[in-house]
Backbone as CSV, one residue per row, in Angstrom:
resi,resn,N_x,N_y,N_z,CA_x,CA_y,CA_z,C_x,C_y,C_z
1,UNK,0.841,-1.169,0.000,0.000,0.000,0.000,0.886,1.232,0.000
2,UNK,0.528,2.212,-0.926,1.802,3.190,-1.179,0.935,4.459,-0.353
3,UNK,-0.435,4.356,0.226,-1.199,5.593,1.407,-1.869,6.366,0.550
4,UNK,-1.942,5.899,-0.733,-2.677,6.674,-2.197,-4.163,6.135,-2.045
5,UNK,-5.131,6.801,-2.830,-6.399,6.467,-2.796,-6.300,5.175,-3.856
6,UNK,-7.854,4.520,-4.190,-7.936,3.017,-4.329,-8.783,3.653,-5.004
7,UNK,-9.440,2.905,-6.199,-10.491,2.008,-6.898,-10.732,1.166,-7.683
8,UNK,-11.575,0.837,-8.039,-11.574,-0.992,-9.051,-10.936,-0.776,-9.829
9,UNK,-10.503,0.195,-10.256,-9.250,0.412,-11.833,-7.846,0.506,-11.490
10,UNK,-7.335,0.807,-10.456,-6.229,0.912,-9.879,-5.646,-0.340,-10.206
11,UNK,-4.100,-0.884,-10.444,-3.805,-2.255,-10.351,-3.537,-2.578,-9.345
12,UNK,-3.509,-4.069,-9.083,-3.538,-4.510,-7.940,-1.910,-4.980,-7.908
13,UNK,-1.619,-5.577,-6.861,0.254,-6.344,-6.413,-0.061,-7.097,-7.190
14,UNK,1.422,-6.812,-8.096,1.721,-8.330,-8.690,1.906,-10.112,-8.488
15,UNK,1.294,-11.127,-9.010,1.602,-11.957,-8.676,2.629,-12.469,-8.302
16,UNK,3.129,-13.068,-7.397,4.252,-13.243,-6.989,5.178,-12.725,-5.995
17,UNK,4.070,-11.725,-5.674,4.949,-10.830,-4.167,4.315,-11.318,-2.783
18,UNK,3.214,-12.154,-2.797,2.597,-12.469,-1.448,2.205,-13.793,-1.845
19,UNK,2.590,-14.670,-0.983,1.644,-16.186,-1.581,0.307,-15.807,-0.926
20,UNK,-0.307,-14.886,0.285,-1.644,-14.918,0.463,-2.231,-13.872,-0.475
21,UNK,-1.923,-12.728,-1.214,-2.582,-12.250,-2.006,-2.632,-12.991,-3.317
22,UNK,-1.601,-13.736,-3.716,-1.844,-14.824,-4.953,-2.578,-15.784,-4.940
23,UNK,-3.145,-15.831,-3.354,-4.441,-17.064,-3.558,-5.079,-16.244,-3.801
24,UNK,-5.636,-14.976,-3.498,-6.661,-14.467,-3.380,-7.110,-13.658,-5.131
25,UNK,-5.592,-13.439,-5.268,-5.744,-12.816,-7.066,-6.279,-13.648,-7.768
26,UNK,-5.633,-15.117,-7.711,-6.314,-16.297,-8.462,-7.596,-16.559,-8.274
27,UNK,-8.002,-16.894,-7.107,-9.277,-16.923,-6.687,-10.583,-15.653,-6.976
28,UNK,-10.022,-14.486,-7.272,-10.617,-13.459,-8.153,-10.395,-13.758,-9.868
29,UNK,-9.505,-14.273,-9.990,-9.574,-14.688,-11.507,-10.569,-15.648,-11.805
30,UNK,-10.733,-16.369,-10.955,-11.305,-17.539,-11.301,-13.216,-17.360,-11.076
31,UNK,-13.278,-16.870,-10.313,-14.513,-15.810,-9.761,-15.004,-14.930,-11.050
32,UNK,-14.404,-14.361,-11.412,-15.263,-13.244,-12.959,-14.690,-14.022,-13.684
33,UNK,-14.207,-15.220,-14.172,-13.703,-15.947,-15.251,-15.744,-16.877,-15.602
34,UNK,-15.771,-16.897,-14.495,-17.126,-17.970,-14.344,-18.298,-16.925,-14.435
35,UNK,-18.289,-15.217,-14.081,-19.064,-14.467,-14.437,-19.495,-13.889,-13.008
36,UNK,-18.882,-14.810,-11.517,-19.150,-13.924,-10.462,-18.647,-12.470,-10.373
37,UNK,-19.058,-11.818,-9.420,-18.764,-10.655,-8.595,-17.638,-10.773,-7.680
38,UNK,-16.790,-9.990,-7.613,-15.609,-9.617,-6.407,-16.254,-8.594,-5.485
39,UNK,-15.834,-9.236,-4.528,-16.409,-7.457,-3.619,-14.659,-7.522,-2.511
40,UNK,-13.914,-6.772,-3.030,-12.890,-6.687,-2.005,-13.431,-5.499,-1.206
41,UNK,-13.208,-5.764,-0.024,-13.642,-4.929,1.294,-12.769,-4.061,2.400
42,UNK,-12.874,-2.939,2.732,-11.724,-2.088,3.340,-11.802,-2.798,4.757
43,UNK,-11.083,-2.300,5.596,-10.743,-2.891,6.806,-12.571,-3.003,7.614
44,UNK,-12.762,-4.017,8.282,-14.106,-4.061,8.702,-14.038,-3.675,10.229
45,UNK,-15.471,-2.807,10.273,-14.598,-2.731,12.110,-16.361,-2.594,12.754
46,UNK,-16.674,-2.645,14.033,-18.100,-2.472,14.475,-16.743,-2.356,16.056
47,UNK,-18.108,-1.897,16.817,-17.886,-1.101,18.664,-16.827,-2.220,18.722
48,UNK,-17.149,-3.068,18.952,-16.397,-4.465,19.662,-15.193,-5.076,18.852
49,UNK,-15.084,-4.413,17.105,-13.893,-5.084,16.648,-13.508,-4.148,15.866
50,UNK,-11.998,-4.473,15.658,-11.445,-3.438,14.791,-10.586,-3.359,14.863
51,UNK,-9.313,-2.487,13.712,-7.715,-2.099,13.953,-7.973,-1.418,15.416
52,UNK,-9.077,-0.259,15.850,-8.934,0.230,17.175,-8.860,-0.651,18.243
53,UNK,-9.629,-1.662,18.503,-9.448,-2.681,19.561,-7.837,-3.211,19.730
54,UNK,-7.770,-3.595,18.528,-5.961,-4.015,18.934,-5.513,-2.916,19.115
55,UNK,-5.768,-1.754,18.597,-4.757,-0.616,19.083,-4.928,-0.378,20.421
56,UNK,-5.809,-0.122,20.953,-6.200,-0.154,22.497,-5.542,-1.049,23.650
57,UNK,-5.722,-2.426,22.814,-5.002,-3.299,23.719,-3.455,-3.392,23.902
58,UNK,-2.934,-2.859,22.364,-1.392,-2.851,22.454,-1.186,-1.674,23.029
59,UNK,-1.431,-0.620,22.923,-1.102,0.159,23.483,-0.045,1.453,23.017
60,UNK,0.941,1.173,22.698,1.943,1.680,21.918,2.278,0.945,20.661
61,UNK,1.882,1.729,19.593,1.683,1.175,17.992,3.149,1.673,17.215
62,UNK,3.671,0.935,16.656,5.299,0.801,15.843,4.484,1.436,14.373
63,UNK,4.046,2.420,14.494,3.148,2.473,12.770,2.418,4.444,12.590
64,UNK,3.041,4.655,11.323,2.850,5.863,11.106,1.101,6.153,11.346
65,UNK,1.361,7.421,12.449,-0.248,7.906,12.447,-0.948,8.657,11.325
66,UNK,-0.074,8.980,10.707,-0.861,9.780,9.513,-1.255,8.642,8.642
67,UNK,-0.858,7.437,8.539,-1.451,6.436,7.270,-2.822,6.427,7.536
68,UNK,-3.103,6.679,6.075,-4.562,6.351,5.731,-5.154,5.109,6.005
69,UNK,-6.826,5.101,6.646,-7.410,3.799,6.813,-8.728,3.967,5.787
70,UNK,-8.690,2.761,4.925,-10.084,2.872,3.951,-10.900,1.955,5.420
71,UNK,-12.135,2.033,5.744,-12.714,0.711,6.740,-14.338,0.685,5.825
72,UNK,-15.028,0.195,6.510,-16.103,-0.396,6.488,-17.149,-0.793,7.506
73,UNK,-18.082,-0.845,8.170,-18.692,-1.120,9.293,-19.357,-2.591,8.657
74,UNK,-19.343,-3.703,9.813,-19.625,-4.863,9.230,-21.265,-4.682,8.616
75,UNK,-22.545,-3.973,9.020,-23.022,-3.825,8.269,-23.825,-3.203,7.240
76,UNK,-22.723,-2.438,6.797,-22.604,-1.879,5.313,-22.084,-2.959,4.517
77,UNK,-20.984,-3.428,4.905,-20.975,-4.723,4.152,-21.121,-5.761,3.557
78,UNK,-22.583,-6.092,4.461,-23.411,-7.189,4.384,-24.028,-6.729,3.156
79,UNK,-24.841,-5.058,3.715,-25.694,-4.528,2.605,-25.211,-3.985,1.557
80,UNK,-24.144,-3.765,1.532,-23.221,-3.992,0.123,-23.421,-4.889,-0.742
81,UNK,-23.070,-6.687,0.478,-23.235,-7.590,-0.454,-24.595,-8.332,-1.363
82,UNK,-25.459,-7.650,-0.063,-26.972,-8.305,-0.995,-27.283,-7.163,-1.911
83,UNK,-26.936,-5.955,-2.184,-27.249,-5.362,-3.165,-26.835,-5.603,-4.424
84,UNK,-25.352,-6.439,-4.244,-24.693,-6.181,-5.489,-25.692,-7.868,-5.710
85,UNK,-25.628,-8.511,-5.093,-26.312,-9.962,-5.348,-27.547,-9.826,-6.462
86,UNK,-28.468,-8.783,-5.403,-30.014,-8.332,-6.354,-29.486,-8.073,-7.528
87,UNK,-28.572,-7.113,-7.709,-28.484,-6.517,-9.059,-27.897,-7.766,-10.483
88,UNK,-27.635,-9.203,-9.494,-27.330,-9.694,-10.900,-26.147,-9.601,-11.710
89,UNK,-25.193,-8.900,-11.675,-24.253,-8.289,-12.377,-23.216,-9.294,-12.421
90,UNK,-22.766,-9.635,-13.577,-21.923,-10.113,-13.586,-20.488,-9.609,-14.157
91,UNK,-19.169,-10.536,-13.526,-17.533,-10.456,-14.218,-17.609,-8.836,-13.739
92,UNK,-17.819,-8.320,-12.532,-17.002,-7.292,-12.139,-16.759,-6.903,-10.975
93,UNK,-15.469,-6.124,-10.699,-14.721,-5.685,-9.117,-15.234,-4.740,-8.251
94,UNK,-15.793,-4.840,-7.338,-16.507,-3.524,-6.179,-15.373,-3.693,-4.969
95,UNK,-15.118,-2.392,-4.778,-14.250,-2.351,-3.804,-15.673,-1.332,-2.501
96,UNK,-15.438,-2.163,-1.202,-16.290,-1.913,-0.755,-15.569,-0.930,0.736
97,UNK,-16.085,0.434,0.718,-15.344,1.337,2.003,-16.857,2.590,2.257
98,UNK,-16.447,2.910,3.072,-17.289,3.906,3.560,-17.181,5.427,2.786
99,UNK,-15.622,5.850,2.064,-15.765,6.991,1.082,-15.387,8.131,2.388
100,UNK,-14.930,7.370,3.731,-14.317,8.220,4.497,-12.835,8.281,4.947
101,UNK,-11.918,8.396,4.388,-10.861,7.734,4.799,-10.549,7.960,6.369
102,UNK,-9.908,7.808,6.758,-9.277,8.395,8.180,-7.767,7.987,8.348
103,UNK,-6.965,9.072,9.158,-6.013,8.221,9.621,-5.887,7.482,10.977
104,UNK,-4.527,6.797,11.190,-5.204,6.071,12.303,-4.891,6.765,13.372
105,UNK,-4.290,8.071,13.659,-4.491,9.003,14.516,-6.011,9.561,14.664
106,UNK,-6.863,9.684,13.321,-7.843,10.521,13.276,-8.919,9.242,14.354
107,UNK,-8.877,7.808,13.584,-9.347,6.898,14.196,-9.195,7.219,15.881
108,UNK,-8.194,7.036,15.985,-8.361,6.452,17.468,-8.396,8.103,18.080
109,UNK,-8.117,9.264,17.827,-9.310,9.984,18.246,-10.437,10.492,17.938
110,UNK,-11.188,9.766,17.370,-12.735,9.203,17.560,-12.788,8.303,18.510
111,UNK,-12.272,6.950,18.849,-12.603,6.473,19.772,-12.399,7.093,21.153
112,UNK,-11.113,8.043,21.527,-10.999,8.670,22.536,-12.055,9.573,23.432
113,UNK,-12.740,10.323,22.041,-13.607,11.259,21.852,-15.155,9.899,22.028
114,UNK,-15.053,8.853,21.909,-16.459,8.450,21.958,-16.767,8.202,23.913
115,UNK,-15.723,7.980,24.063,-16.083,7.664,25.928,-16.282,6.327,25.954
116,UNK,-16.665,5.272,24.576,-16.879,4.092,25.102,-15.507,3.017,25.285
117,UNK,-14.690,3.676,25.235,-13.515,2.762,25.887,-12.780,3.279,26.503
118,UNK,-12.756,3.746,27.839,-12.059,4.389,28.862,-11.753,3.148,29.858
């Protein structure tokens, strides 16, 4: 991730730099090869889960605060996925995020600012 914005046209990592993203490239090939839908999804997070929860628990994070977070709430996701389902559509990529980025400074003060994890 180079902290640049994303969308379905963007290219993705080349094969051959991650054996877990090369299952997953293949497994998208093979997916719109047959005429399904991809829905790759930004980080998923709800009250109880999330990059913030581990951040909370670790405590002191080894990781630039200004990096950008694309996320998702688990359900927008869901309703992401039965929409794109209804619609039928086939052989194409939805990248699924909220259209808010944040960083993970901005993140975790929102959670600071929410009071529910003190």
């Amino acid at each position: 991730n180079d902290n640049g914005s994303c969308d379905e046209d963007r290219p993705v990592v080349p094969i051959g730099r991650s054996p877990r993203t090369d299952v997953l490239l293949k497994s998208e090939k093979v997916v719109l090869e047959s005429g399904g839908c991809v829905l790759r999804l930004a980080g998923l997070y709800k009250a109880g889960r999330g990059a913030h929860n581990y951040w909370l628990e670790k405590g002191t994070v080894e990781a630039r605060p200004d990096h950008i977070l694309n996320l998702i709430h688990y359900e927008d996701a869901a309703s992401l996925s039965v929409t794109i389902l209804k619609k039928k559509l086939r052989s194409r990529i939805f990248l699924g995020c909220d259209n808010h980025p944040l960083s993970r400074e901005e993140v975790m003060d929102l959670v600071n600012q929410s009071g529910k994890f003190s």
